[in-house]
N, C-alpha and C positions, 0 to 999 in steps of 0.2 A: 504494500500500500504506500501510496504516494500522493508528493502534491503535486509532478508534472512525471511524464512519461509512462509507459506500459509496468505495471507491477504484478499482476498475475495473469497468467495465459488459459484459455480455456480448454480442459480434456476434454470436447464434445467433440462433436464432429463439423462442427462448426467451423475449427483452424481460421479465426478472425480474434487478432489480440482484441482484449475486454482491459482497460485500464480503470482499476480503481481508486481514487482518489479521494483523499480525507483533508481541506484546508487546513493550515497554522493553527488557525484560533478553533475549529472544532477540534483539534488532536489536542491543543493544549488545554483547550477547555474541560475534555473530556480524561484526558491524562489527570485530574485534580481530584475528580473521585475513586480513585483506587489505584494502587500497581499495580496490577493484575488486568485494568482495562487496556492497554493499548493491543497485549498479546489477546486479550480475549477480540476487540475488532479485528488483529489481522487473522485469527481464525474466522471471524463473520467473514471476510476482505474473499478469504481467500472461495467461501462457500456462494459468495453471489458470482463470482469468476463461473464457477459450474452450475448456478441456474438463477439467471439477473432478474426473472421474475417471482423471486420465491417471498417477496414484502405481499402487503396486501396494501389495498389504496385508503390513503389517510383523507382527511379533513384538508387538506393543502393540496392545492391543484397540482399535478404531479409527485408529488412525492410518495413514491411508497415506504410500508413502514414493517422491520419485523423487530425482534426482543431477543436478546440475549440470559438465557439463565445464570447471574451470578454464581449460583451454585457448583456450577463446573469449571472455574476460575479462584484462583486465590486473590483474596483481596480485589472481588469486582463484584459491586453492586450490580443489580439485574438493570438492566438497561432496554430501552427504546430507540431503537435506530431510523434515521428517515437516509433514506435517500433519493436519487432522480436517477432514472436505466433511459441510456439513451445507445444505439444500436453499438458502439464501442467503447462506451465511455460511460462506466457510473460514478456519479458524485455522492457521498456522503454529506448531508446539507446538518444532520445535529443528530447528539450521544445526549439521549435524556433519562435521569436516573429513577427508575421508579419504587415507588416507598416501600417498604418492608410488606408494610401489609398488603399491597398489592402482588406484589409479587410470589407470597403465598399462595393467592390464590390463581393467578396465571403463570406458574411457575412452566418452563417449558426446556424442549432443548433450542441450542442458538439458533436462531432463525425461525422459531412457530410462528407463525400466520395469527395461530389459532389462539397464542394466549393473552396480542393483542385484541381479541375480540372478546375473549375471556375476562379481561381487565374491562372494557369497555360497558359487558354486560354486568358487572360489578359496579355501576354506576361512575367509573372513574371517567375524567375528562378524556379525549382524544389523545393520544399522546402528539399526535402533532401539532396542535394546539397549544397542548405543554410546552414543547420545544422552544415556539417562539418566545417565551416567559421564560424559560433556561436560558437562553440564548440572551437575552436584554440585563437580566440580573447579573448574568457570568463578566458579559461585557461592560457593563457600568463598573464591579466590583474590581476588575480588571482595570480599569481608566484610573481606579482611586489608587490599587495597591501599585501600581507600576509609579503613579506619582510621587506615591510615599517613598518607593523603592528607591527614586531619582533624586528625590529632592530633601525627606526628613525621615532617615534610614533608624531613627529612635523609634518615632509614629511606628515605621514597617516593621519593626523588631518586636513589636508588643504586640503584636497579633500573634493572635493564637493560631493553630493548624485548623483543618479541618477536623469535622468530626467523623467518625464512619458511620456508614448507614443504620448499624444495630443502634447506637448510642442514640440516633432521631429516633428511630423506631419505640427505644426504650423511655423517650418521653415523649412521643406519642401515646402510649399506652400511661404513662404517670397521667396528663394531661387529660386523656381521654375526649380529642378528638384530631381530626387528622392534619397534620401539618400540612398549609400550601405548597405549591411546589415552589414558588421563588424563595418562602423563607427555608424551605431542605434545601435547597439549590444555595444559597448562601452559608447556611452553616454546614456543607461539604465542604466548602470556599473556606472560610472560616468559623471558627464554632467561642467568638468572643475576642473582646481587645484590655489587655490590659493596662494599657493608657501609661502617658509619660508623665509626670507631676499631676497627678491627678488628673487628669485629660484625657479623653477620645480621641480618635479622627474625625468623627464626624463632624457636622456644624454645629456651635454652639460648643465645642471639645465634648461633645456625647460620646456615649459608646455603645458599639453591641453588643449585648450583653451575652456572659457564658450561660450554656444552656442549664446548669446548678443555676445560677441565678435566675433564670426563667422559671424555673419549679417551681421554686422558693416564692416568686412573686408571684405566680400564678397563685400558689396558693395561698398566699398570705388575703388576695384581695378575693377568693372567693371565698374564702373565711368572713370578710368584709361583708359581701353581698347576705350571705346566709344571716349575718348579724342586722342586717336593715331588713332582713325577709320576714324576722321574727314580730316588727312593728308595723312592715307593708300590712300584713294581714288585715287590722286594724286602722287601716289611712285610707280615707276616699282614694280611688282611681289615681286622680289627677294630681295627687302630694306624693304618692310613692315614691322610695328612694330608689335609684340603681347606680350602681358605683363602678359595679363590671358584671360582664356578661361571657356567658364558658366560651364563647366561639372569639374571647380577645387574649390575644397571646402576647405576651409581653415580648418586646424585641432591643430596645435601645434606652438606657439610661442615661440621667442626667452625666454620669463619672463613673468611672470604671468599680469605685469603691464608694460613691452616692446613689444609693436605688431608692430616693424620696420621690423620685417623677420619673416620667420619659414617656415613649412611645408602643402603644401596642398595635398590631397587624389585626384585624377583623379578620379570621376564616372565613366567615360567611358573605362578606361583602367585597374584601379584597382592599380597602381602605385603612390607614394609617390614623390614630387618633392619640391622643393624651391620658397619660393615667399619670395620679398620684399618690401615694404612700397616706394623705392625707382627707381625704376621698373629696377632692371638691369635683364639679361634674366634670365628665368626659369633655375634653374638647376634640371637635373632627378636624384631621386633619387637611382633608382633601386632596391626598395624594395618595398612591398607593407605593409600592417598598420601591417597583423598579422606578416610577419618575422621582421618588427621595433620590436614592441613590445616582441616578444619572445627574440632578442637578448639581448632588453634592462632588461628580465629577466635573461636570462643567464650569463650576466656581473656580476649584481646581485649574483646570486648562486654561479657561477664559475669565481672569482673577476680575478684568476691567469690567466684565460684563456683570459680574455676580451683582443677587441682591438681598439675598436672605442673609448673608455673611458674607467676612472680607478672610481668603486664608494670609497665614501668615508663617513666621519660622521664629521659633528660640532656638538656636543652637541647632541642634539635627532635629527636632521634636514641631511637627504640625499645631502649630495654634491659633486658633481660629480669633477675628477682631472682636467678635461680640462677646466674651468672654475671656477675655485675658487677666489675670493674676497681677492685682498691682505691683505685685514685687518682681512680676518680671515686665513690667510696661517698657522700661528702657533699653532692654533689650530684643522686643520683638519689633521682627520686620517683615513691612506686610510683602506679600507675593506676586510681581507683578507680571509673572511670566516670563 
């Protein structure tokens, strides 16, 4: 498998090279959830070589799609493969990882048809629908760490790794309901930031919080709810409290070692809102995780255009204008590209 020229030959009787090819950013993208994935695609690589129609057709005009079983691979989450068969030439257009619990129940060998249909019948989203939402998350989270990598290699160092697929799974199951796919798709990416002087990368020096810390807050605030539920009872309609709701997952804290606020993800609506430690109401955010994260890229690249926040630099450590530490005011300098 390759990103330009012929890579495997077909035993058919066909004797017409079949070149398959996997882009930069889908090998790299897809190389971040496991070591064991790249060998597990060129085993896919090498099975579409001997029969390019063996995907079944997605939700995405041309693309077909088959699944690799984890299972058969060390260290490789079960996967979604899209690709495009064009009469010598197949493209791998995205490697998207699918959750624990799905893949239980569409578990197959590399290449079934049938367990993407399997997954489908399980109510799960298309996966090539998912794709494009792997594909947007991977790339924005990508825009931010490659900055950090360039420019405040403190920030980059305080990221945590990825997490592996059991570890979501296993708070999936704490949680008890199903992670989206851009925030599994980000905690593959990374699973929390430890932040430099008290500080994030994000805007505002927030952070992403490690998934212990999501437990913890998850539960702490449904603890919360249950405790307003005992006086809802009792309260017209219209005075009820709600503080949090199961289908909000906590994602991004004020500081790496302050979880008094931040931001949770909506499961159910795909929206970004505010929670706090102290339960004043929810605020919405209006944005969902990929446009966060992509803007919190493009402040980044295009420092002059930002408007939510100005980035900036102490020393090797990203720190954001709206939030700077008076005691290091004289030393930060903003970011101008």
């Amino acid at each position: 498998m390759s990103t330009a020229g012929p890579a495997f030959h077909p035993t058919s009787k066909e004797h017409h090279v079949v070149d398959v090819e996997l882009p930069p950013f889908v090998r790299d993208t897809a190389a971040q959830f496991g070591a064991g994935v790249p060998y597990a695609l060129k085993v896919l690589a090498g099975q579409l070589v001997d029969d390019p129609d063996m995907g079944r057709p997605s939700n995405l005009p041309g693309i077909l799609t088959v699944t690799v079983d984890g299972e058969l691979f060390e260290d490789c989450p079960a996967l979604a493969v899209g690709y495009i068969r064009e009469p010598d030439r197949i493209e791998i257009r995205y490697v998207n990882p699918i959750s624990f619990a799905e893949s239980v129940e569409s578990a197959g060998s590399v290449g079934s048809a049938e367990s993407v249909a399997d997954a489908q019948d399980e109510g799960s989203a298309d996966p090539a629908t998912d794709a494009v939402t792997v594909r947007e998350v991977a790339d924005a989270w990508q825009r931010i760490t490659g900055w950090l990598q360039r420019n405040a290699p403190d920030s980059y160092a305080a990221l945590r790794a990825g997490a592996g697929p059991a570890a979501i799974a296993a708070l999936e199951g704490d949680l008890g309901i199903r992670i989206p796919v851009e925030l599994h798709v980000l905690w593959l990416l990374t699973a929390g930031d430890d932040g430099v002087n008290g500080g994030g990368c994000l805007p505002g020096n927030w952070a992403l919080m490690s998934l212990d810390a999501v437990a913890a807050t998850y539960r702490l605030k449904t603890d919360s709810q249950a405790h307003e539920d005992t006086f809802n009872t009792d309260r017209p309609e219209d005075e009820r409290i709600t503080v949090w709701k199961t289908t909000w997952i906590p994602v991004v804290a004020l500081g790496p070692a302050d979880g008094t606020s931040g931001l949770y993800l909506d499961a159910a609506t795909g929206y970004l809102g505010r929670w706090s430690r102290y339960n004043e109401y929810p605020g919405d955010e209006l944005d969902t995780l990929v446009t966060y994260l992509e803007e919190a890229a493009d402040m980044l690249e295009a420092p002059a255009l930002a408007t939510r926040d100005r980035p900036g630099l102490v020393g090797g450590a990203l720190v954001w204008g709206s939030s700077v530490d008076p005691a290091q005011e004289d030393r930060w300098q903003p970011w101008t590209g």
